[in-house]
C-alpha positions as CSV (number, residue, x, y, z in Angstrom):
1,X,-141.7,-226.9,-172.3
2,X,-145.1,-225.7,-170.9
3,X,-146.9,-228.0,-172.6
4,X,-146.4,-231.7,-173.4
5,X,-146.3,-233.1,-177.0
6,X,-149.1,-235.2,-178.5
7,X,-148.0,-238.7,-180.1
8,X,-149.1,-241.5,-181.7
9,X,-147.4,-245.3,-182.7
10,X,-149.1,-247.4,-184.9
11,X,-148.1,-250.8,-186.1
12,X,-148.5,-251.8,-190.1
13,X,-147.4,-255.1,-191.6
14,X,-144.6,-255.6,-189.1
15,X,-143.6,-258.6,-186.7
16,X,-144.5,-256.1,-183.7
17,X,-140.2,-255.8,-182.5
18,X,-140.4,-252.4,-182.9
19,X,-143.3,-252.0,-180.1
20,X,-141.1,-254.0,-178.2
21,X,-137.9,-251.2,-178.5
22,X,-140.2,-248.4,-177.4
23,X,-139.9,-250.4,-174.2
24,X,-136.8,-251.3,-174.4
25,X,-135.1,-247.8,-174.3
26,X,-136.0,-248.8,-169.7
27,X,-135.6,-245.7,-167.8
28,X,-136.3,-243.2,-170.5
29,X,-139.9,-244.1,-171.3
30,X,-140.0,-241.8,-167.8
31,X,-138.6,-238.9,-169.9
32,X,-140.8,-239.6,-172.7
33,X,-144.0,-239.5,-170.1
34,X,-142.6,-236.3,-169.1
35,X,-142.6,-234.6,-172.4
36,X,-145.7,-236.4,-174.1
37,X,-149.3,-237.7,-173.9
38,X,-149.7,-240.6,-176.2
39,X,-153.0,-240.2,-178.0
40,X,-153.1,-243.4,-180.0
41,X,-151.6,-246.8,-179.5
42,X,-153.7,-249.4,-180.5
43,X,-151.4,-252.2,-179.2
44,X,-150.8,-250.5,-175.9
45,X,-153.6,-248.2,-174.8
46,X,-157.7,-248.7,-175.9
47,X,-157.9,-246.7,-178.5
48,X,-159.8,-247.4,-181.4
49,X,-159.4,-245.9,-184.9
50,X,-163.2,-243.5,-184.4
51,X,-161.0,-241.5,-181.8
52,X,-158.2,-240.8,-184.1
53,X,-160.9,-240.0,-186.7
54,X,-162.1,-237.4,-184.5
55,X,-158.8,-235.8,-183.9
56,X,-158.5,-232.3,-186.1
57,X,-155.6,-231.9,-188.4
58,X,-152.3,-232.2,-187.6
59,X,-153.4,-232.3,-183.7
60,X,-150.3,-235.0,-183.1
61,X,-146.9,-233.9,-182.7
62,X,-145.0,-237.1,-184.0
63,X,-146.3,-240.4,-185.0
64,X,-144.3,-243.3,-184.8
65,X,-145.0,-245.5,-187.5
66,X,-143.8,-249.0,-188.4
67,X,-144.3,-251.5,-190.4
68,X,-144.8,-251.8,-194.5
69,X,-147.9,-251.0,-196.1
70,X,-149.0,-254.6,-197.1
71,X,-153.2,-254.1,-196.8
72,X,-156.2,-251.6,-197.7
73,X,-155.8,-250.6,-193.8
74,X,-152.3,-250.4,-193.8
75,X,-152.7,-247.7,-196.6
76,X,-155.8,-246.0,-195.1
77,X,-153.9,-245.8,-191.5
78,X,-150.9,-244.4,-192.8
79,X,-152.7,-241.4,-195.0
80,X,-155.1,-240.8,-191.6
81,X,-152.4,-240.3,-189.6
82,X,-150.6,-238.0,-191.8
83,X,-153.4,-235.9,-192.0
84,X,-153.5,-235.8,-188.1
85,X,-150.1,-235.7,-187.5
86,X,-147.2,-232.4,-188.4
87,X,-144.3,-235.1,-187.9
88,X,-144.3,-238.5,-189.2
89,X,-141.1,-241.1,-188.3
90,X,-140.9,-244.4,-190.3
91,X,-139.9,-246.2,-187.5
92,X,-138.1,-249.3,-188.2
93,X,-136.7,-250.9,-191.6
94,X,-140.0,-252.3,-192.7
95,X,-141.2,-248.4,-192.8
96,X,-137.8,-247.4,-194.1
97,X,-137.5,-250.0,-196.9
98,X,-139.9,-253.1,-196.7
99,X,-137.8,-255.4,-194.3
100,X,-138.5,-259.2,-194.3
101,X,-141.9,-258.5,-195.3
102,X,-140.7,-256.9,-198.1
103,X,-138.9,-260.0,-200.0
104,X,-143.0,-261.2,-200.8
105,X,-142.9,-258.7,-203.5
106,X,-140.7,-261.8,-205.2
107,X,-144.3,-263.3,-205.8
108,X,-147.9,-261.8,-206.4
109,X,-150.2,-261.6,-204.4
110,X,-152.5,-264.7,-205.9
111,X,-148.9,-266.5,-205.6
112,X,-149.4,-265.6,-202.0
113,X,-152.8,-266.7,-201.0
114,X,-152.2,-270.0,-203.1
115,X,-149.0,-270.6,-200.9
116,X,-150.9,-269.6,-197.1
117,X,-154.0,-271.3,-198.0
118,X,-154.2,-273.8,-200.3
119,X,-150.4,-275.6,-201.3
120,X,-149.0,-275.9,-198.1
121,X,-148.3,-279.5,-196.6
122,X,-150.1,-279.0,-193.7
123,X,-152.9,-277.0,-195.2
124,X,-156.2,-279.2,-196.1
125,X,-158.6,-277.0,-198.3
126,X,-159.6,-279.1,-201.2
127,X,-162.6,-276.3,-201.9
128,X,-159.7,-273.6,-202.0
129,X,-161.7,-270.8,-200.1
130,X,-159.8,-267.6,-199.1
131,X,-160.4,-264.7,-196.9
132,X,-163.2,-262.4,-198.5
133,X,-163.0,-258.3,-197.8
134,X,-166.7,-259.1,-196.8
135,X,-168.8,-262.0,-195.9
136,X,-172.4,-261.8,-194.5
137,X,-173.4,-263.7,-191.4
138,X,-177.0,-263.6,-189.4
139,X,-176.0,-260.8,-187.6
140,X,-174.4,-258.2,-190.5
141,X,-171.5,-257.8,-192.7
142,X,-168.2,-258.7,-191.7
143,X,-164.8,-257.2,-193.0
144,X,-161.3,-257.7,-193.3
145,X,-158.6,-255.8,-195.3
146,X,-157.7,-256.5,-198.7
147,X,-154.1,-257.6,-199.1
148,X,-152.5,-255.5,-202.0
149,X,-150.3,-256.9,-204.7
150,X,-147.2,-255.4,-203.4
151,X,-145.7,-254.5,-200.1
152,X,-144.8,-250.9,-200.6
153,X,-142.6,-248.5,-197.9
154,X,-144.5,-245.6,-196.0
155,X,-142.5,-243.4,-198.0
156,X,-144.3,-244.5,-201.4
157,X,-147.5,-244.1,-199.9
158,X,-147.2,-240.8,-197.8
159,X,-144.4,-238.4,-197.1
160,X,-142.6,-239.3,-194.6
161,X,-140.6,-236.0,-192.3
162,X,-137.8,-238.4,-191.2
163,X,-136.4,-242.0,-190.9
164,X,-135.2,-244.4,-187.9
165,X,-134.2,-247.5,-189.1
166,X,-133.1,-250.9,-187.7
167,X,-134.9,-254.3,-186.6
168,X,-135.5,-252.5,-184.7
169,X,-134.2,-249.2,-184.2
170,X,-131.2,-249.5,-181.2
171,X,-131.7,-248.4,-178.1
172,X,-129.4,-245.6,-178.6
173,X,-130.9,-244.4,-181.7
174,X,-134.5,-244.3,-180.4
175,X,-133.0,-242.3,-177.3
176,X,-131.4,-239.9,-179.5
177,X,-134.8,-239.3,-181.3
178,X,-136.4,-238.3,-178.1
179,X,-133.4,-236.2,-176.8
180,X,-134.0,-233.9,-180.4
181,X,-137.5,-233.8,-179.9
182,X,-137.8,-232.7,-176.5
183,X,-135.0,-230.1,-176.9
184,X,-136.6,-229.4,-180.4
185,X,-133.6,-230.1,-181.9
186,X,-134.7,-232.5,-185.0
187,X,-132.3,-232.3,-188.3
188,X,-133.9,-231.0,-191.6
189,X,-137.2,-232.8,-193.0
190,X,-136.1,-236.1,-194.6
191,X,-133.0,-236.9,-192.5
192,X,-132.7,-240.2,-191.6
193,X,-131.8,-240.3,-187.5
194,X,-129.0,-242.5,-187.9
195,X,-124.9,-242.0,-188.1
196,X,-123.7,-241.4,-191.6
197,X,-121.3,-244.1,-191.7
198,X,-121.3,-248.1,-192.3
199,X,-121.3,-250.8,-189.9
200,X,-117.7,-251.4,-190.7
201,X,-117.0,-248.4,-188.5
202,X,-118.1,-249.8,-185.5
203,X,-116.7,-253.4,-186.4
204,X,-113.5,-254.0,-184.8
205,X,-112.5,-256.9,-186.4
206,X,-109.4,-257.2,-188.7
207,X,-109.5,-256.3,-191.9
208,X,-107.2,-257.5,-194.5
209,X,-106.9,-257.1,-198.4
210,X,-110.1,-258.8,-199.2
211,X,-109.5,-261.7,-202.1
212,X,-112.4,-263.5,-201.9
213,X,-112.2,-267.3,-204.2
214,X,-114.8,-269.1,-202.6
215,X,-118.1,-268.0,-200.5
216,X,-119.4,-270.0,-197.3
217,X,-122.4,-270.1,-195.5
218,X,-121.9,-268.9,-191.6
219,X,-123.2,-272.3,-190.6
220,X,-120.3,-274.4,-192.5
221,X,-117.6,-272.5,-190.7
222,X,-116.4,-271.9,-187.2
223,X,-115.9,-268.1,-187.9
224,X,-112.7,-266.6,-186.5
225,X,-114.2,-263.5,-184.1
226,X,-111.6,-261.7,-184.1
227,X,-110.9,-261.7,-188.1
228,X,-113.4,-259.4,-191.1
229,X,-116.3,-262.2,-192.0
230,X,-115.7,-261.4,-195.6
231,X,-111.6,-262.5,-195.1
232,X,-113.0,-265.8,-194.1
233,X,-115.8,-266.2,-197.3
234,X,-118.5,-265.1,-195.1
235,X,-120.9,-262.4,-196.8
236,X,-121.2,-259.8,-194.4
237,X,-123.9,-256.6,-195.5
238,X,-121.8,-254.3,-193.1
239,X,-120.3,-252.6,-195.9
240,X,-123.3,-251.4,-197.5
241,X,-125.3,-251.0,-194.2
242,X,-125.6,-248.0,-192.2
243,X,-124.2,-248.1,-188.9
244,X,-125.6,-247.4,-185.0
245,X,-125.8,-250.7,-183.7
246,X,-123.0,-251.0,-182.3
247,X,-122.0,-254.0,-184.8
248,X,-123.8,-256.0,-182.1
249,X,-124.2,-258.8,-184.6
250,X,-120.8,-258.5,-185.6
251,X,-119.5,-259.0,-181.9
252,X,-121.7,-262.1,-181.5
253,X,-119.8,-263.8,-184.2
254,X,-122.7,-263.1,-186.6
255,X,-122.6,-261.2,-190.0
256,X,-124.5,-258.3,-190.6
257,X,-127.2,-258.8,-192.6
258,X,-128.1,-255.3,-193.6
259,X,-131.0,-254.2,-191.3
260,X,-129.8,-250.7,-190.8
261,X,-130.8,-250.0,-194.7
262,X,-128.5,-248.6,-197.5
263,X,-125.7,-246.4,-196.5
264,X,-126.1,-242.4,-197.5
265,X,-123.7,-242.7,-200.5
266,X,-125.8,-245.3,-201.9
267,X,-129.3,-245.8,-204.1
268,X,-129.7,-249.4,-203.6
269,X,-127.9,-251.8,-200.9
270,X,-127.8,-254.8,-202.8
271,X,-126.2,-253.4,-205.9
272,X,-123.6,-251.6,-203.6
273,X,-122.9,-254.9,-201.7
274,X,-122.8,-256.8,-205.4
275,X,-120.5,-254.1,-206.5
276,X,-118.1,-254.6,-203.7
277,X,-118.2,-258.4,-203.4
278,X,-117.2,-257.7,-207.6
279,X,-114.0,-256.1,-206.5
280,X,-112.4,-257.9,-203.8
281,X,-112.9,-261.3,-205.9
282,X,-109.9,-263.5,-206.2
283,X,-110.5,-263.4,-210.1
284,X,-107.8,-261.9,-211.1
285,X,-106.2,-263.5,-213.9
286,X,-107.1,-264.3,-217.5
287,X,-107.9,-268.0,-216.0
288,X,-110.0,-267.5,-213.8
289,X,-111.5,-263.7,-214.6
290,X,-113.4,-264.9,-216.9
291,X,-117.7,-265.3,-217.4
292,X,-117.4,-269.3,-216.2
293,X,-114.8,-268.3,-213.4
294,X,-117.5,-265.1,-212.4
295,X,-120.9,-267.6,-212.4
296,X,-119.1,-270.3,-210.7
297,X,-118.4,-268.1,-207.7
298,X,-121.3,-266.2,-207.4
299,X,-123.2,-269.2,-208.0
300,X,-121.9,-270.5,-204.5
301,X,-124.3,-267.8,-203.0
302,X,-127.4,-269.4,-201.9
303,X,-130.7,-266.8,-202.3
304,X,-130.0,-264.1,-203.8
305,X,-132.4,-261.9,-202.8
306,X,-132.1,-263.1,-199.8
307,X,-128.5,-262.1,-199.1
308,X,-128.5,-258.7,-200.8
309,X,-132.1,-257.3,-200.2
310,X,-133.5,-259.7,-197.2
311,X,-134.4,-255.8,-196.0
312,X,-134.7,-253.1,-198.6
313,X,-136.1,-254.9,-201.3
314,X,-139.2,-252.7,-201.1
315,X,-137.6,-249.7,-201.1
316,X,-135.2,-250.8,-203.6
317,X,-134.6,-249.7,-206.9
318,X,-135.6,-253.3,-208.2
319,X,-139.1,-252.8,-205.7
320,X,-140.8,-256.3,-206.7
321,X,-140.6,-258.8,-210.1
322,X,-141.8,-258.1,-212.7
323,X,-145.5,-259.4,-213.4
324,X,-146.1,-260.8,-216.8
C-alpha cells in the first residue's frame, strides 16, 4: 500500500467503551498507524467539527462510528460523515441496534426530561426548568442539541457499509476488521464482521435436555460453572446472540446477556429468545400447559424488556412503545 488510508471515529449517544477497545486491541494500534492517518477524533485528537466540514466528499476511507443516534447532533454527525466518508462501520451494539441506551425508547422523550430533571429524589427544581436548544446570555447565543423522541440505530438514519457489534466489539473482532482493511479484504456491503454462529458455540458448558419449571435470577443462585445457565433456571441470551467473544461472560460464571445482537437466522432477538425459552418449558402436561401454568412461569421473569432486548431494542422489530 503506497498510500495510507484516511479515517475517522466518532462517538454518538454511547457510554464511550468502544473508544476504550480501539485501545485495547495493545500492539496493533502500531499496525493501524502504519496503514492510516486518523483525520477526525474528537475524543482523542483536536479536531473540531469546521475541519471535517471542510473535508470534500467521501475523502475518508472508513469511519468508525458508535453510539445511537439520541440528539439533533447525533443525526447531523452521522449524515456529515457519510457524506465524507466511502466506508461507514457501526461500531458497537448501540450503532448496531440501540444498546442500553436503546431501552429509553420504553418512555418519551417528555417522560425523560420529567424523570432527569424534575422527579428524581435528589433533584430540587420546584420551577421545573429544562435545557433549552438556545438561551441568550450577555455575550451571544448559546446552544445545545435537542434530544429526539426516540433513540434510533445508525442504520435508520444513514446507510451503513458494515456492522461490528459487541459492548464493545472484542478484541479479536476489531483486529480482524483491520486485518481486511489493510489487505482490502472486507466481505460484501452490509456484512456484519462477526462469526455466523451463537454464543452457545463457544460456551463449553454442559448442556442437557432443557425443561425449564421455574426461572431464577443469577444473584439467588450459586451457579454451577461447569453446567448450561438455562439447566439451572438461569436465562442466558447466548442462544439468540451472535458469537465472538469468546463466551467470556459465560466463563466468568455470568449469563450472556445478548450484547453481540440477534443471530443471522434471526429478525428480532427477543422474540427468538421468547421462542426458545417457549419450548424447553417444563409445561408439558394438560396440568400444567395450560394459560395459568404459562403466566405463572413467565411471570417469574423480572423486566421484560430488560431480559430480552436490554440491547437491540432499537433496532428491534418492536423499536419503541407505542405513544398514545
Amino acid at each position: 500500500m503506497t498510500e495510507k488510508l484516511k479515517i475517522a471515529l466518532y462517538w454518538a449517544a454511547s457510554c464511550g467503551g468502544c473508544e476504550i477497545a480501539v485501545l485495547d486491541i495493545n500492539e496493533k494500534i502500531l499496525e493501524l498507524v502504519n496503514i492510516a492517518d486518523i483525520l477526525f477524533w474528537p475524543v482523542a485528537i483536536d479536531t473540531k467539527y469546521h475541519d471535517l466540514e471542510r473535508l470534500e466528499n467521501e475523502s475518508i476511507d472508513v469511519c468508525l462510528f458508535n453510539g445511537g443516534i439520541r440528539n439533533s447532533e447525533n443525526e447531523h454527525i452521522a449524515k456529515l460523515l457519510r457524506k465524507k466518508s466511502k466506508l461507514l462501520i457501526a461500531f458497537g451494539t448501540c450503532a448496531c441496534s440501540g444498546s442500553i441506551p436503546g431501552l429509553a425508547n420504553l418512555s418519551t422523550r417528555e417522560e425523560i426530561l420529567e424523570t432527569a430533571y424534575v422527579s428524581t429524589i435528589s433533584t430540587e427544581n420546584k420551577p421545573r426548568i429544562y435545557p433549552k436548544t438556545r438561551t441568550l446570555v450577555p455575550e451571544g447565543e448559546l446552544t445545545l442539541p435537542s434530544l429526539n423522541d426516540t433513540l434510533k440505530t445508525l442504520d435508520q438514519i444513514v446507510r451503513v457499509d458494515y456492522f461490528l457489534p459487541g459492548c464493545p466489539p472484542p478484541v479479536s473482532l476489531i483486529a480482524g476488521a483491520i486485518d481486511a482493511l489493510a489487505k482490502g479484504n472486507l466481505p460484501p456491503r452490509g456484512s456484519v464482521l462477526a462469526p455466523l454462529t451463537a454464543v452457545c458455540h463457544e460456551c463449553t458448558r454442559e448442556k442437557n435436555d432443557k425443561s425449564i419449571t421455574k426461572f431464577l435470577r443469577p444473584y439467588e443462585i450459586t451457579a454451577d460453572p461447569t453446567k448450561c445457565f438455562l439447566d439451572q433456571g438461569i436465562i442466558c441470551m447466548g442462544i439468540a446472540t451472535r458469537s465472538g467473544c469468546g463466551a467470556q461472560c459465560l466463563k466468568a460464571n455470568w449469563p450472556c446477556t445478548g450484547c453481540g445482537g440477534v443471530t443471522p437466522d434471526a429478525l428480532d432477538q427477543g422474540m427468538k429468545m421468547v421462542s426458545a425459552i417457549a419450548s424447553m418449558t417444563g409445561l408439558k402436561d394438560e396440568e400444567t400447559l395450560t394459560e395459568e401454568g404459562i403466566g405463572d412461569l413467565f411471570g417469574q421473569i423480572k423486566d421484560l424488556a430488560g431480559t430480552f432486548y436490554m440491547y437491540s431494542l432499537a433496532g428491534s422489530q418492536l423499536r419503541r412503545r407505542i405513544k398514545k
